[in-house]
N, C-alpha and C positions, 0 to 999 in steps of 0.2 A: 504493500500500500504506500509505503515511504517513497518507493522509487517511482511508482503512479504519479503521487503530488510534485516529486522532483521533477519529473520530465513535462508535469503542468505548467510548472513554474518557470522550466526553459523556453519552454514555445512559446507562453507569456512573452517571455522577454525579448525572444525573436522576432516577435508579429512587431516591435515598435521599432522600424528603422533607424539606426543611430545617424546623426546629422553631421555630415561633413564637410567642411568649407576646404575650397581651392582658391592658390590664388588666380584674382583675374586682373588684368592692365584694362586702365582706363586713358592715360596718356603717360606724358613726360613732364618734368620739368627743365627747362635748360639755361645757360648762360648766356648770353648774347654780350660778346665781349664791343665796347666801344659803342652800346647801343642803349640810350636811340641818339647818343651827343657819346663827342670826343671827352676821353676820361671817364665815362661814368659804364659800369654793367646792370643791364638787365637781366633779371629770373621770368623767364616765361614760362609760362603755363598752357601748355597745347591740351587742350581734353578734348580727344580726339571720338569720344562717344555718341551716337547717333549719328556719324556723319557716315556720306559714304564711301569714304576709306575706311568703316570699319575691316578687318582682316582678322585673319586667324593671330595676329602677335598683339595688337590693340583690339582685343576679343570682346569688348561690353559694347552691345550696338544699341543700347538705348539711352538718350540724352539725359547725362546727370547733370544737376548743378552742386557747386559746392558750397556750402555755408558755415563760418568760423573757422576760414581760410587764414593758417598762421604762417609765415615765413620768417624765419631766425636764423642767424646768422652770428656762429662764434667764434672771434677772431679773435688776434694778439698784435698789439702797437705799440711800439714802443717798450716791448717788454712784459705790459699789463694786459690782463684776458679785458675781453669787451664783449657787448653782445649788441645785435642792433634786429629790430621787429619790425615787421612789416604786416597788415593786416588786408586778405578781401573783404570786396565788399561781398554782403550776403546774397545767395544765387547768380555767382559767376557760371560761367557756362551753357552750354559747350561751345567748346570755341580754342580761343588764342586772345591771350594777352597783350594786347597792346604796348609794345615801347614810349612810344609819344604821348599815349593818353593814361598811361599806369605807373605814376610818378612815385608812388610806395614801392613800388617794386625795383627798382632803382638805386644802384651806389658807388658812390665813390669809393673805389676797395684801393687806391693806390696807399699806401703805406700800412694796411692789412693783410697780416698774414693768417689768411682764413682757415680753422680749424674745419669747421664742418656748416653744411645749411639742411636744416630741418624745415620740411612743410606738412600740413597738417593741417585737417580738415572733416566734415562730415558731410557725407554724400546723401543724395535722396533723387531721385525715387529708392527704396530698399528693396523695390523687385527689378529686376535686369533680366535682358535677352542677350547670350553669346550669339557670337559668331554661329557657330552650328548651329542655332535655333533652340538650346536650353534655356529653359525659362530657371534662375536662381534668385535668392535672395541674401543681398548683404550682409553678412554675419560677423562684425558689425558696422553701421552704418560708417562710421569713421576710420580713416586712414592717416600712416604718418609714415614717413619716407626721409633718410637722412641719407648726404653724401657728402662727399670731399671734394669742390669743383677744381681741386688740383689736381686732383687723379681721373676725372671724368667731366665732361662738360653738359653731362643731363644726366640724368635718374629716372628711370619709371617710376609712376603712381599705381601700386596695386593696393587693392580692395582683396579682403577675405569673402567666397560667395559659396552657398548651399543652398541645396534642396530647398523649394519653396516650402515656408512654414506651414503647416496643416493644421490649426484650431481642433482639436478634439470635441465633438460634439457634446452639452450636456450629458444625452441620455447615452452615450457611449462611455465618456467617465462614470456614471452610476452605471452601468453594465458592468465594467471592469472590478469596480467598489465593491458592487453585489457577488459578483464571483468569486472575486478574493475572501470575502467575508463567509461565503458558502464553505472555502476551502477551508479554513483554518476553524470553522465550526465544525466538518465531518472531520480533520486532524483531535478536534478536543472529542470528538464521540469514539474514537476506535481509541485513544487513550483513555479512557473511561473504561471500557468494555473489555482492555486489557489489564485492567487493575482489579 
């Protein structure tokens, strides 16, 4: 009867798919040295999503925008760590960042010797269409990406995505409740009856 309940209680737990996030690419970020004026870099922001260059390497073909877009930047001058912020505005995208019209995004980096640049953000819509035509869901809606524009002059933007979420319907959690509850009452009656 033990190994009855046991192999109930497997299959139970088989029937609930476990949820697993891939990464997926929405764009880049990059440098644009000397742009959009002599002396100064811009960080652009390509979100390359809904358009149609979506492809199998920028794989999210549906238009996100991003809101609580951070850009940081940690350098050293003269010796001393520094940091300098830069913020989107809320629902940028999809698209390309403007040089000339994106002046936060913009620095004067001569006599910085730049550690790292982190961006960072939270995306929406939280259900997405790949390339192949999977339907996923953001898991979680927010993304952060760091790199060294000494060692590379862009970075991808990936997002974690899974299985769209399935809400469990009330009377299927009280189905599940009720079963469970049926088990563990026939487990107290065969111990009962064996005592």
């Amino acid at each position: 009867m033990h190994k009855a309940l046991f192999t109930l209680a497997v299959a139970l737990s088989l029937s609930t798919p476990a949820l697993r996030a891939d990464p997926v690419t929405f764009g880049i970020i990059r440098v644009d040295s000397d742009s959009p004026s002599l002396g100064l870099s811009a960080f652009v922001v390509t979100n390359l999503t809904g358009l149609s260059n979506c492809d199998a390497f920028f794989n999210v073909c549906t238009a996100l925008t991003i809101d609580d877009g951070l850009l940081r930047i940690d350098y050293e001058s003269g010796g001393s760590p520094g940091v300098a912020v830069a913020t989107l505005p809320d629902g940028f995208g999809p698209g390309e960042t403007d040089p000339f019209s994106f002046p936060d995004f913009n620095f004067d980096l001569s006599g910085w010797n730049v550690q790292s640049v982190t961006f960072s953000g939270k995306l929406s819509p939280a259900s997405i269409l790949t390339y192949s035509g999977t339907p996923l869901t953001l898991q979680p809606q927010s993304f952060s990406i760091t790199f060294d524009p000494g060692v590379t002059a862009y970075a991808e933007l990936i997002a974690e995505a899974g299985p769209p979420v399935v809400s469990m319907p009330e009377n299927s959690a009280f189905s599940t409740a009720t079963l469970f509850g049926g088990v563990a009452w026939a487990t107290m009656l065969i111990r009962k009856r064996r005592q």
